[in-house]
Structures are given as structure tokens and as C-alpha cells.
C-alpha positions in Angstrom: 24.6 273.4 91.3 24.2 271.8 94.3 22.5 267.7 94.0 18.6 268.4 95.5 16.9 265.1 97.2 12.9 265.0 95.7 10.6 266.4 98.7 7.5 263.7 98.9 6.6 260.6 97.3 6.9 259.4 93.6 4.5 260.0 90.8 3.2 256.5 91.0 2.7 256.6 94.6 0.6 259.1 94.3 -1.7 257.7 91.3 -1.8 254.8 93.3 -3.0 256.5 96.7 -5.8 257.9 94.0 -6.9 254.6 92.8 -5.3 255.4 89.1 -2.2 253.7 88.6 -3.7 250.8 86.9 -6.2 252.7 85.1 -3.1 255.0 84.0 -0.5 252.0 83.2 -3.8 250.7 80.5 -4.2 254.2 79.1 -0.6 254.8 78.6 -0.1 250.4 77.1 -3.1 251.4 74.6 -1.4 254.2 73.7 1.6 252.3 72.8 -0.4 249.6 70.6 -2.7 252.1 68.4 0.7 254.8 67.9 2.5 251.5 66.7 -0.5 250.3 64.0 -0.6 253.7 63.2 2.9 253.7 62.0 2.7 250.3 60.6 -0.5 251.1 58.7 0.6 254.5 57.4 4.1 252.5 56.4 2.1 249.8 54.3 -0.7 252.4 53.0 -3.3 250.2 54.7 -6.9 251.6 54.9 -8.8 250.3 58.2 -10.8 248.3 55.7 -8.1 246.8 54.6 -6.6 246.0 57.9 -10.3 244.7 59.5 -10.2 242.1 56.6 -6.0 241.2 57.3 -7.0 240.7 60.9 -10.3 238.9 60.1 -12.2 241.7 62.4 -14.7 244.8 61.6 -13.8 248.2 61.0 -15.5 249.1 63.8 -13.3 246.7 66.1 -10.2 248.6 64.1 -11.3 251.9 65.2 -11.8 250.9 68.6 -8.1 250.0 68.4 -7.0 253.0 67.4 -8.7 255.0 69.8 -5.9 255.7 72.8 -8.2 256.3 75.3 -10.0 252.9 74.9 -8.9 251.1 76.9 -11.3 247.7 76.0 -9.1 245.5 74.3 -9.3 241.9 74.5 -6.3 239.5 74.4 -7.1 237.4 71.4 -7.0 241.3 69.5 -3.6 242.1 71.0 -2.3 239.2 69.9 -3.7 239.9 66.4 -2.6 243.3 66.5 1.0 242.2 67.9 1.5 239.4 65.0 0.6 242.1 62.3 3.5 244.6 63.6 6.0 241.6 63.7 5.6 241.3 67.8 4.8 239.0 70.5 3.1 239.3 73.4 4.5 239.2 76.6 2.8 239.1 80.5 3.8 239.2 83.7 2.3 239.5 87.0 5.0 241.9 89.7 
């Protein structure tokens, strides 16, 4: 089979011509935090009450981190959340 070039731009070029990229890179980052505490609570048997308590937070604020599509997230509760699975936190501006 012959190598085919791609016809027209990338993916990302496109969600960014739509105004989405960023909203799509924070969906897809949220994703990745509230799969991993999923894991990590199911791993340790940990009820959301019991993790609220660990991560001196409500249960409410725990479910709000476990929704993917919520994007609202503060730092302090990444960092909380990042601690508790055994990670840091790392930013950078491209």
C-alpha cells in the first residue's frame, strides 16, 4: 500500500479555528484526574466520604471531582487530589 499524505489541516487546528481547543485540552486533563481517583479509590476501598474527610473537603466538592465533564477545578484541589495518588503537579505555559 502506497504512503497517503493527510488532505487538510490537523485535528487541533481545527478545534482551535472553532474556539475549542482549550475548552477540549480541560475536558480531556479532567478526565485524566477523576479516571485516576477512581482507580486509586476503588484500589483502597475508599467511599467519597471517606476521601472528603482524607482531603479535608465535602462530599460534594468529591463529586464535583469525579464528574469528567466538570471542568471547575481549583489548584489548591489538584494539588490535593495529586498528593493523594502519589503525584505532583506540574505547569507550563507553550
Amino acid at each position: 500500500m502506497a504512503n497517503k499524505k493527510c488532505i487538510g489541516s490537523k485535528f487541533d487546528d481545527f478545534l482551535e479555528e472553532e474556539g475549542l481547543l482549550q475548552e477540549s485540552e480541560a475536558i480531556a486533563i479532567k478526565r485524566v484526574i477523576a479516571y485516576a481517583l477512581e482507580q486509586k479509590m476503588a484500589t483502597d476501598k475508599m467511599s467519597v466520604n471517606r476521601l472528603a474527610k482524607e482531603l479535608a473537603t465535602s462530599r460534594t466538592a468529591i463529586s464535583r471531582i469525579l464528574d469528567p465533564e466538570n471542568t471547575s477545578i481549583t489548584l489548591n484541589t489538584i494539588e490535593k487530589v495529586a498528593k493523594y495518588l502519589g503525584k505532583r503537579v506540574t505547569i507550563s505555559f507553550a
